[in-house]
Phi, psi and omega in degrees: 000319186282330151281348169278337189272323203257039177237140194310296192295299173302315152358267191281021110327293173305337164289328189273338173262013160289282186303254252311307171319298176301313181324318202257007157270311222271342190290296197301311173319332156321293201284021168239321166281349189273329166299309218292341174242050151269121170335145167083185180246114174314333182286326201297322223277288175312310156318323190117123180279034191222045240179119186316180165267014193256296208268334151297346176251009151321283144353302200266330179262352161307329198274328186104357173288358171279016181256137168304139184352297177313310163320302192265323166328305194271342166298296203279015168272290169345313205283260233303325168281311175272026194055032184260094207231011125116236187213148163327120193285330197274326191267343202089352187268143178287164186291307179293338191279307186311306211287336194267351156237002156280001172258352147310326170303296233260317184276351169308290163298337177291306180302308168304327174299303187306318186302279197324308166303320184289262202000276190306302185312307179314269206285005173278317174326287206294315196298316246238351197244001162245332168296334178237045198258150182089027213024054161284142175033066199290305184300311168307282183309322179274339165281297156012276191335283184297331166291324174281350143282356158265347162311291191321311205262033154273139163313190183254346199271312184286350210268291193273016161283297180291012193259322184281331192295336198263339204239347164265305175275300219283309168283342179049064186257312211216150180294178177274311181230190165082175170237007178312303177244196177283320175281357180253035175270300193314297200322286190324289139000252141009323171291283207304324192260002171313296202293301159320284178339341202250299162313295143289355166283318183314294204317304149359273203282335169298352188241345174277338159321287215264353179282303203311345177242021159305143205281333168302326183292340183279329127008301205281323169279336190274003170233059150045018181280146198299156175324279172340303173319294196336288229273337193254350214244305200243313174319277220298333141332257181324321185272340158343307193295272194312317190313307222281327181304317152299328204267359137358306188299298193304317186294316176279002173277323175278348131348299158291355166316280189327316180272015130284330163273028187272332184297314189290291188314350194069044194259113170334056161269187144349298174289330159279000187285298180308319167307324196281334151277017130289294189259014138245068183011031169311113167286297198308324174265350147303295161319327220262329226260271172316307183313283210327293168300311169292289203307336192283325179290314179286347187274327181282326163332283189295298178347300193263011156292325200247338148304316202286301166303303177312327187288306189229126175269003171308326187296352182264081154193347203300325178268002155280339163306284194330324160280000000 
């Protein structure tokens, strides 16, 4: 067994299914210790503010909060290994029912934000880090600069507010809220990945800065092979590893894009599900909303961790250095 562990690929399986376990304990505790602390009380709330204090501690033991922390910690640890995430406190509804027609929405702009970032970043990095490579176009690099950095430091929320003012109110091109068509894709879209987009192009375009004066690439201009080639061929390989090892970050973070601009958009989604069990203390959909979500960021983690290892088999060895 110990020899099989210190052979590159089980090693490093066995590390990534190590983390993927703790992630998915620390998650849960989280997302169970994180309802306690929203304010007010869930029984009064599900009861009625007009509702005795005989029919709030009803309420509260109908619900299961009159069981101790522990107690109650350890049933939603249960549900949660048996795919049980329990029922809704306002509707009655399983948890899983909600979460399984509201999550198309909500991954539908994610996933199209994620196609749309790698695409536009990958070739916005490369266009702006070869156009200005030899110190060329100086201007060009200093507009770059400032623009994604003010993309970056808009929230997303602001983003698509001004997205609805230009293309909706001023232009009336495309809607505003809903999911009705095809075109109420865009805004939305478009909100979540500005930001990503920005990121991964700096990021890009700074690694493409140091591959382009790698000696193959210089190679490779001293035998007249065309740009395109250059960049898609010989750049664009080398620069992944590193890209794909951040944008990791970036890509499962938009997920939480999404469950904020749903808000702006009016979009069925997730986010408006999560709000609406906030401020009527749904604990079960709420908890069951956030696992959701936190596990699709560790699974998109661990993905491009074991993308990374297959692409450079150096990365399997990289955390055991580390160790």
């Amino acid at each position: 067994m110990l020899s099989m562990l210190t052979r590159p690929w089980p090693s490093f399986l066995f590390r990534k299914g190590g983390e993927l376990v703790a992630a998915v304990l620390v998650l849960i505790l989280l997302t169970f210790a994180i309802v306690h602390l929203i304010p007010g009380d869930a029984a009064r709330v599900v009861a009625g503010q007009d509702a005795s204090p005989a029919d709030v501690e009803s309420t509260r033991t109908a619900l299961g909060l009159d069981q101790p922390f522990h107690v109650q910690l350890w049933e939603y640890f249960k549900g949660v290994l048996t795919g049980d995430l329990g029922t809704s406190f306002r509707t009655g509804q399983n948890v899983i029912d909600v979460i399984a027609a509201r999550f198309p929405f909500t991954a539908s702009i994610a996933l199209l934000g994620i196609a749309l970032t790698v695409v536009i970043s990958l070739a916005l990095g490369l266009a702006v880090a070869g156009l200005t490579h030899g110190n060329r176009n100086q201007w060009l690099d200093t507009a770059f600069g400032w623009v994604t950095a003010v993309v970056l430091a808009l929230p997303v929320y602001v983003i698509g507010a001004a997205l609805i003012v230009m293309f909706a109110v001023q232009w009336t091109v495309l809607p505003a809220a809903g999911a009705s068509t095809l075109s109420s894709y865009i805004l939305p879209t478009a909100a979540i990945a500005s930001g990503p987009i920005c990121a991964m192009a700096r990021l890009v375009r700074r690694e493409a800065a140091v591959v382009l004066d790698q000696d193959y690439m210089r190679t490779a201009r001293g035998w007249r092979i065309s740009k395109v080639r250059q960049y898609v061929k010989h750049a664009l390989p080398n620069l992944l590893a590193s890209t794909l090892t951040l944008s990791g970050l970036i890509l499962a973070s938009m997920i939480g894009g999404a469950i904020l601009i749903e808000s702006v958009f009016a979009w069925p989604g997730l986010g408006r599900a999560v709000v609406e069990s906030i401020i009527g203390r749904d604990y079960p959909l709420t908890r069951g909303i956030i696992l959701v979500i936190g596990g699709i960021a560790i699974v998109v983690n661990i993905t491009i961790d074991v993308a990374l290892a297959i692409g450079d088999p150096k990365t399997l060895q990289a955390g055991k250095a580390l160790t």
